[in-house]
C-alpha positions as CSV (number, residue, x, y, z in Angstrom):
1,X,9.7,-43.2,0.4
2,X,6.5,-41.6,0.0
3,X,3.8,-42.0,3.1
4,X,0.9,-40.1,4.7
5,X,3.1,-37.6,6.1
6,X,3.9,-36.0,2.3
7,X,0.0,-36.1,1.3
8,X,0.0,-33.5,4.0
9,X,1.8,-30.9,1.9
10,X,-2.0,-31.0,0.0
11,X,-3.9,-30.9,3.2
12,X,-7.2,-28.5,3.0
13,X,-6.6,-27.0,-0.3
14,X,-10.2,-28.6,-1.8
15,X,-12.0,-29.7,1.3
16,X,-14.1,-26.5,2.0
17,X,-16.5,-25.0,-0.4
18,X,-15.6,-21.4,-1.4
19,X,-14.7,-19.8,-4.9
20,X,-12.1,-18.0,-2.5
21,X,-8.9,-19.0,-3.6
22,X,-7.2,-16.4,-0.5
23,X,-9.4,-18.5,1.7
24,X,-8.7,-22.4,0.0
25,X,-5.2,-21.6,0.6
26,X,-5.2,-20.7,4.4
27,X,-7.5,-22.7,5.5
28,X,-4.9,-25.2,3.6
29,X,-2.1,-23.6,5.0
30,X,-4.3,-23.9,8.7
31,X,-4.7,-27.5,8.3
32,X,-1.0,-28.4,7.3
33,X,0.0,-26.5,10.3
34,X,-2.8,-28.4,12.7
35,X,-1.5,-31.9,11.8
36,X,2.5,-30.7,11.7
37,X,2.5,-29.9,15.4
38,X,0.8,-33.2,17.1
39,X,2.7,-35.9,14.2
40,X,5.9,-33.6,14.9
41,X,5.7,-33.9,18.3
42,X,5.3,-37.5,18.1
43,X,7.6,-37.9,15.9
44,X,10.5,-36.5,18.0
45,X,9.4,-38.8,21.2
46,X,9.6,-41.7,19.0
47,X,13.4,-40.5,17.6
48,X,14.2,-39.9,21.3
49,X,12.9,-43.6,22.2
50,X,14.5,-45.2,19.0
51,X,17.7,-43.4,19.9
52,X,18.6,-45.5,23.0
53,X,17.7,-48.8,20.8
54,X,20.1,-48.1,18.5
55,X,22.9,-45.8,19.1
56,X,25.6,-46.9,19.0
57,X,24.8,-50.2,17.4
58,X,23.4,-49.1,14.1
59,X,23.4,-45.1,14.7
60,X,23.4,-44.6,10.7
61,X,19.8,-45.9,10.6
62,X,19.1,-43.6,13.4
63,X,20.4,-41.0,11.3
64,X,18.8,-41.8,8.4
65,X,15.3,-42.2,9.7
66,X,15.8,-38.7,11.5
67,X,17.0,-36.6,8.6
68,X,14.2,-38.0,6.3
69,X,11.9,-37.3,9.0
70,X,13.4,-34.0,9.6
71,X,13.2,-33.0,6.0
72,X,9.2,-34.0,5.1
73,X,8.3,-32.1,8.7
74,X,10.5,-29.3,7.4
75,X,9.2,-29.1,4.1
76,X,5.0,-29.5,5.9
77,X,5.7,-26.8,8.1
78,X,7.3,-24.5,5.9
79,X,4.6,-25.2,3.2
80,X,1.5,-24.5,6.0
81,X,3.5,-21.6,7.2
82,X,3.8,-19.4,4.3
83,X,0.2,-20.1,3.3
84,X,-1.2,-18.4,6.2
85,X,1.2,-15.5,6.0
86,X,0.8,-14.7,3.1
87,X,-3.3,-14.9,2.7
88,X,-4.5,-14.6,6.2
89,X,-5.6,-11.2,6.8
90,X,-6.1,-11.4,11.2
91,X,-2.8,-12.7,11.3
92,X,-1.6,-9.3,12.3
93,X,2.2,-7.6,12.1
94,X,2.4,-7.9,15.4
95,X,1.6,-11.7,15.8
96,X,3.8,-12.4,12.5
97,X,6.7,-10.8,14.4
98,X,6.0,-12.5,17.4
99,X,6.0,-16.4,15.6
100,X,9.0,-15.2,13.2
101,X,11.1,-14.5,17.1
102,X,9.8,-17.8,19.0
103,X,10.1,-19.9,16.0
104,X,13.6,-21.3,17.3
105,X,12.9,-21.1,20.8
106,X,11.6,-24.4,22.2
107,X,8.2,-24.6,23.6
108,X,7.5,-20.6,22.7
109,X,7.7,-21.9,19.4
110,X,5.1,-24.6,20.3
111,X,2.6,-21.6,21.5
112,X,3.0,-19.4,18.6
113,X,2.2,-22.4,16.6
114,X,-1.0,-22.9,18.4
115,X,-2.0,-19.3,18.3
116,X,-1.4,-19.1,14.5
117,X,-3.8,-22.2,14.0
118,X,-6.0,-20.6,15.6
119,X,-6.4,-17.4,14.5
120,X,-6.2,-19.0,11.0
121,X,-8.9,-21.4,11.5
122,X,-11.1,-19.0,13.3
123,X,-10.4,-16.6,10.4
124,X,-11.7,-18.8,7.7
125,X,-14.5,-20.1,10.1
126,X,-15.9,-16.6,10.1
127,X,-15.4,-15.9,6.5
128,X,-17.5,-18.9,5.3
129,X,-20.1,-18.3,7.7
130,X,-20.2,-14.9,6.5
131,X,-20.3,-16.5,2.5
132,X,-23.1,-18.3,3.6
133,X,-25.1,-16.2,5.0
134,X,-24.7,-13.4,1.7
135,X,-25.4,-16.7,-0.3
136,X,-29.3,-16.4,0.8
137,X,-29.6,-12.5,1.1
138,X,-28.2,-11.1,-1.6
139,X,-30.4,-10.6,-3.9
140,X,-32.2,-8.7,-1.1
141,X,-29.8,-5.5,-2.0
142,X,-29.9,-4.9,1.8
143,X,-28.1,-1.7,1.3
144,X,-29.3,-0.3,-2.2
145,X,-30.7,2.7,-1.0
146,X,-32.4,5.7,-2.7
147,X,-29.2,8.0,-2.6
148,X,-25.8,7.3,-2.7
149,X,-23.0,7.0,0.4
150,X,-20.6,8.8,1.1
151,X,-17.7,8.1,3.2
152,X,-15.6,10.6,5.0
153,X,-12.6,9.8,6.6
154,X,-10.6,11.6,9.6
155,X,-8.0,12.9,10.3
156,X,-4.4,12.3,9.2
157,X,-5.8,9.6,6.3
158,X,-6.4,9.8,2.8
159,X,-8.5,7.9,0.7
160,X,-6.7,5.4,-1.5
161,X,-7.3,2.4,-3.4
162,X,-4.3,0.4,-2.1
163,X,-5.1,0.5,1.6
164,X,-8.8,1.5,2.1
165,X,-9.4,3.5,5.3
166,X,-12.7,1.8,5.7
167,X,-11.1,-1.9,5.4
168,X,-13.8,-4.4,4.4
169,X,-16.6,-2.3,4.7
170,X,-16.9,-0.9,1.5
171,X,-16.9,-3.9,-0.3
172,X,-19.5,-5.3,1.6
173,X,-21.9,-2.9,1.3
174,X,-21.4,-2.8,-2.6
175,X,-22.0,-7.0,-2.4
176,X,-25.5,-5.9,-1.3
177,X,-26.3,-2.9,-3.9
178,X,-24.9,0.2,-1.8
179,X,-23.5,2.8,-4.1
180,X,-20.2,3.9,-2.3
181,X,-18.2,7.4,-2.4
182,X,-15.8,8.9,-1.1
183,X,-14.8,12.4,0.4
184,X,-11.2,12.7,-1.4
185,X,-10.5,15.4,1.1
186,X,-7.0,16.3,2.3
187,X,-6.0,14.3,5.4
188,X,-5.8,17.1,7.6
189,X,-6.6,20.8,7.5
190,X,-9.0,22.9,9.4
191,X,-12.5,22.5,9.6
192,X,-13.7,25.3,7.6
193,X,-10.7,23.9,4.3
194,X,-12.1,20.4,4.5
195,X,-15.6,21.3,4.4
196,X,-14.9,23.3,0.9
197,X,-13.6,20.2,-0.2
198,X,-16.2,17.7,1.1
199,X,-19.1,20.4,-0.2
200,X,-17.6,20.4,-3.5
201,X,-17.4,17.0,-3.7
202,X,-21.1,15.9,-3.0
203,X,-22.3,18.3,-5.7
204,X,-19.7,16.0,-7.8
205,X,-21.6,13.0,-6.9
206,X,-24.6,14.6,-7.6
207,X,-23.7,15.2,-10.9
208,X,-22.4,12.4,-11.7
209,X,-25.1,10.1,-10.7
210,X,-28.1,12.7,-11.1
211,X,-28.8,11.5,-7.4
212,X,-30.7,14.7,-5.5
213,X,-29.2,14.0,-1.6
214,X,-26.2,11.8,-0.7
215,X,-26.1,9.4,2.6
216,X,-23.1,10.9,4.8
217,X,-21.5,8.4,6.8
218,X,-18.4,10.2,8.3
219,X,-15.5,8.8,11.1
220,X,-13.8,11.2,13.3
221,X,-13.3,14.2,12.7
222,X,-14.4,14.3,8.9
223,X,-18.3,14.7,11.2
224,X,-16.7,17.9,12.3
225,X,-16.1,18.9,8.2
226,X,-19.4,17.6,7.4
227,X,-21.5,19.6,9.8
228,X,-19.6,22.6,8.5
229,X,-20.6,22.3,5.4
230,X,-24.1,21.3,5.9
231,X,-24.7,24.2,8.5
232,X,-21.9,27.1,6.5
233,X,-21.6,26.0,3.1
234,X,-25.2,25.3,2.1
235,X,-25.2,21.5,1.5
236,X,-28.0,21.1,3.9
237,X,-30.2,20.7,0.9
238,X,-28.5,18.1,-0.7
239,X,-27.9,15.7,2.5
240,X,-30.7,13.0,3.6
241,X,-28.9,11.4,6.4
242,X,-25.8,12.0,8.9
243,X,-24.0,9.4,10.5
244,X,-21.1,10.3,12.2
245,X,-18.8,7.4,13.7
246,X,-16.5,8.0,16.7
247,X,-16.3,11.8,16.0
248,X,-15.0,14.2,19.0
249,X,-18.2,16.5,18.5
250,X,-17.6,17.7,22.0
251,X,-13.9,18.0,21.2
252,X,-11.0,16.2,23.1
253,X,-9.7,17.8,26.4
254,X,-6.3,15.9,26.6
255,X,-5.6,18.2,23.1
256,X,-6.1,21.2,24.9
257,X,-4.0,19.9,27.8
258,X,-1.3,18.7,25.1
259,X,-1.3,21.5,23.1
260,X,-0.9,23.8,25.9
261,X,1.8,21.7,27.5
262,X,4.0,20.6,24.6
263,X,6.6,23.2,23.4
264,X,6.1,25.4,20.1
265,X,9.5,24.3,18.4
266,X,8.0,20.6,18.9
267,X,4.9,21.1,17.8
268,X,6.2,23.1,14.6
269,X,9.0,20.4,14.3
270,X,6.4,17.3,14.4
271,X,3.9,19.2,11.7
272,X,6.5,20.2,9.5
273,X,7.1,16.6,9.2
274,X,4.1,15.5,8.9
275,X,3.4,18.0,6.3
276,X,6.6,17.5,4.3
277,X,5.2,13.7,4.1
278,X,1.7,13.5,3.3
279,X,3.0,16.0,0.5
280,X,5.5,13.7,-0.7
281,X,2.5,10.9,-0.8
282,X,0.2,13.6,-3.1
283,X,-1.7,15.6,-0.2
284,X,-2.4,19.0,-1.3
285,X,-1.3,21.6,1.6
286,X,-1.6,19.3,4.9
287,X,-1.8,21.6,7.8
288,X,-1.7,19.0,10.7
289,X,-1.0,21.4,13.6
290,X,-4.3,23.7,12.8
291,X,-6.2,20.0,12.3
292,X,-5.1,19.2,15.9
293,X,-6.2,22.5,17.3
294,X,-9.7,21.8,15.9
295,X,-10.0,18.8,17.8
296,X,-9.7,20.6,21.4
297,X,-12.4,20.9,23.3
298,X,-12.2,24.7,24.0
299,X,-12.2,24.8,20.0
300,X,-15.5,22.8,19.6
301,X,-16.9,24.0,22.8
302,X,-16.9,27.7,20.1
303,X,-17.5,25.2,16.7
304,X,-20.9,23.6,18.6
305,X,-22.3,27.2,19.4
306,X,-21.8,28.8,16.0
307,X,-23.5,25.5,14.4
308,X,-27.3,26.4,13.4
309,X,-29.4,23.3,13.3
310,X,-29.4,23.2,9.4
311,X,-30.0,19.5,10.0
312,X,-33.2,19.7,11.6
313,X,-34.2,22.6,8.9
314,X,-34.0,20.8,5.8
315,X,-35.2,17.2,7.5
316,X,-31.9,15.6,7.7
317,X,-31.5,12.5,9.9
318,X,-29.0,12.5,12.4
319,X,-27.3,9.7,13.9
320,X,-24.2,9.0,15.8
321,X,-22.2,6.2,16.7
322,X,-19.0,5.7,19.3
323,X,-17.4,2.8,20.9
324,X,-15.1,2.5,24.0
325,X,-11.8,0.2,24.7
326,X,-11.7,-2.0,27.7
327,X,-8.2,-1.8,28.3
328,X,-5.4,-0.8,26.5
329,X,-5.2,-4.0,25.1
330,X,-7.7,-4.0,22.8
331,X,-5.3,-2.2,19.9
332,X,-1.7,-1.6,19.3
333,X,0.7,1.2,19.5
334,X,-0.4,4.5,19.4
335,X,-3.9,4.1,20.7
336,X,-2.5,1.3,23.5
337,X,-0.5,4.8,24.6
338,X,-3.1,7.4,24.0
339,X,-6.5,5.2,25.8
340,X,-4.4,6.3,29.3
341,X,-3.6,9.5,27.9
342,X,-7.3,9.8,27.2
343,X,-8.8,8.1,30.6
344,X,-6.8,10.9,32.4
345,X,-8.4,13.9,31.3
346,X,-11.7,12.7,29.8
347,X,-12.7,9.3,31.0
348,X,-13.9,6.1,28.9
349,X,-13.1,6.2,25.3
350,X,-11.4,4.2,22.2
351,X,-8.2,5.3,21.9
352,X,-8.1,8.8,20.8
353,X,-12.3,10.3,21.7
354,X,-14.0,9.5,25.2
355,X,-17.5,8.8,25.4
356,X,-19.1,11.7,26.5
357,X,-18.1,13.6,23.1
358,X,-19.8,11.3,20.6
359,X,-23.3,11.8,20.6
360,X,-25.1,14.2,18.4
361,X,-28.7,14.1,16.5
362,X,-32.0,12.3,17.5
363,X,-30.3,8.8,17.1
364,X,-27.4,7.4,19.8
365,X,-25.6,4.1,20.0
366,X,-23.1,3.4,22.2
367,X,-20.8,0.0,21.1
368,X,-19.9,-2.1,24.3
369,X,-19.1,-5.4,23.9
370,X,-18.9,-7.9,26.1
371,X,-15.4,-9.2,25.8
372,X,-12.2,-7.9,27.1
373,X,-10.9,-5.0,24.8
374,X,-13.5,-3.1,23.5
375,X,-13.4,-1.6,19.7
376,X,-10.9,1.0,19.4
377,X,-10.8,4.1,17.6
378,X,-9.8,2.1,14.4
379,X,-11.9,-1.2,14.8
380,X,-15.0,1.0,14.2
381,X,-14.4,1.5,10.5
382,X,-12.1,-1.8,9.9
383,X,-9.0,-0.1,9.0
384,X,-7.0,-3.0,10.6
385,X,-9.4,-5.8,9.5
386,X,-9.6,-7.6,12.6
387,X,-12.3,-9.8,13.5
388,X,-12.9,-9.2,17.0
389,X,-15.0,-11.7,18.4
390,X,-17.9,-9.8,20.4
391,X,-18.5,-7.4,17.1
392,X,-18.7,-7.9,13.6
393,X,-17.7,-4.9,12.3
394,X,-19.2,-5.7,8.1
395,X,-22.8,-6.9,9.4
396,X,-23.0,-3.8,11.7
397,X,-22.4,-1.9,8.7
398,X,-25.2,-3.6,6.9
399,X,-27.6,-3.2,9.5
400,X,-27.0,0.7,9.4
401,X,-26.9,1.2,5.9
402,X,-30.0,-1.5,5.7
403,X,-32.0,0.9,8.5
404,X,-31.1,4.1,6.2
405,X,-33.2,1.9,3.2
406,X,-36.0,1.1,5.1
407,X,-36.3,5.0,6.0
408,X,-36.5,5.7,2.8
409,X,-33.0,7.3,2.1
């Protein structure tokens, strides 16, 4: 009883060539699924077909042939399907969800199951590519540069080794010789608390590696903190370059709409738990309604005239990056909410920061794809690990940290 149809249960597993065994099994897992749907398909037309041949005559062989049939395409399916949930990473929450509903609707099932393959194969398309590529450069050490990086994340985030804020970045800078960091600040305080924090830990780096400067490459409003500290708390010195990514430095108007609109019991009610939270997960004292108020604009409008230019005194290069959503499509719930909040009161942005607030130092770039959605707030660090198609998120990265080598830093 044993034909092509089983062999398929092995489909893919060994026919690409990666040391990947995440990506060996969904790109098997991809493959299962691809031949499941047509010889399933065809499979019930000829069942249909054969049904009018021989029911009622000899219905028991009808019978028979359809439950072995039914079985082998139940257990293919079943074996392609958990593969790809449980090693794709682009197969989002979302899209899981969706196939788990529509799997035992007809024809919605047949879509979801088309979608899935794709995303699948596109996702191990763009992975091997990427494997490639890294196979011939790195011994380049694209991205060892002269001091170390340190990322800073934003707000209402903390820094963990289960779930990194930064996604896949981190890893693939450290594939091509980046020394990586991290701020380890609180997820969200004032300005002036998480720039103690940030300035204390970058004379921790220093002393650990014996490094004189660190590479700052912030998100949000952790640029805020680190501007504080390099223009307040003296760590101008010890800085040789400033990237700041998406970061309101112009502050957010819709906050000081919000704020002002919003009731006090609410806004107490929804910091208190917020606070009560992030201290049950290890934060030290989260303040999250006084980390709000410092992303107004009337706040920053005040922050941006009592910064000196501490950047430009002790040679530091400045850079700053934003992006901009297309539609609200381009991420999920709450940024899907917040872009229209957002396009009200401040115009174009990604989710949470328009455009006009992101620039700052000698150095400007503006991220506009050309597709349909735009990179969100989130896309720009990888925190959801999306491939979106129009912007590779890890080379960008690499290119960035590879420019901050060639300058010497």
């Amino acid at each position: 009883m044993f034909d092509s149809r089983t062999a398929n249960l092995f489909a893919g597993i060994f026919s690409i060539k990666t040391k990947s065994l995440r990506l060996r099994i969904c790109h098997h897992g991809a493959i299962t699924l691809a031949i499941f749907l047509p010889s399933a398909c065809v499979s019930v037309i000829h069942h249909i077909i054969l049904a009018f041949r021989l029911i009622p005559s000899d219905y028991m062989t009808w019978i028979r042939n359809a439950l072995f049939c039914f079985i082998v395409y139940f257990i293919i399916f079943w074996n392609g399907i958990i593969c790809v949930y449980l090693t794709s990473v682009q197969l989002g929450v979302k899209q899981r969800m969706i196939g788990l509903i529509c799997g035992m609707i007809p024809v919605a099932n047949l879509f979801c199951l088309i979608s899935i393959i794709e995303t699948t194969l596109r996702e191990v398309d763009s992975d091997l590519r990427r494997e490639q590529l890294n196979r011939t450069r790195l011994h380049l050490r694209l991205c060892e540069t002269k001091y170390p990086i340190l990322l800073v994340h934003g707000v209402c985030f903390r820094d963990s080794k289960i779930l990194s804020y930064w996604g896949r970045i981190p890893r693939e800078l450290e594939a091509h010789g980046a020394k990586i960091y991290y701020g380890n600040h609180r997820s969200a305080a004032s300005i002036a608390v998480c720039a103690e924090e940030l300035s204390a830990r970058i004379k921790q780096i220093l002393a650990e590696t014996g490094a004189e400067k660190v590479n700052i490459i912030a998100h949000s409003k952790g640029g805020l903190d680190c501007r504080y500290a390099i223009s307040k708390l003296g760590m101008g010195p010890y800085v040789a370059s400033f990237t700041t990514i998406n970061s309101p430095h112009k502050g957010c108007r819709y906050a000081d709409v919000l704020l002002t609109v919003l009731p006090s019991h609410f806004k107490n009610k929804v910091s208190r738990i917020y606070n009560r939270a992030m201290r049950h997960l290890g934060d030290i004292d989260p303040d999250f309604l006084t980390a709000m108020c410092n992303l107004s604009a009337s706040f920053c409008e005040k922050f941006n005239e009592e910064m000196d230019d501490a950047e430009e005194k002790f040679g530091i290069y400045r850079r700053s990056v934003g992006s901009v959503m297309a539609s609200a499509r381009a991420d999920s719930f709450p940024l899907s909410l917040f872009y229209h909040i957002v396009n009200e009161f401040d115009g174009p942005n990604d989710g949470l920061v328009c455009e006009d607030s992101f620039a700052f130092g000698e150095d400007f770039v503006l991220l506009k794809p050309k597709g349909k959605k735009g990179i969100s707030h989130m896309d720009v660090i990888d925190l959801a690990r999306r491939d979106l198609r129009d912007f590779d998120v890890r080379e960008f990265y690499v290119e960035m940290v590879n420019d901050l080598k060639k300058r010497g830093f």
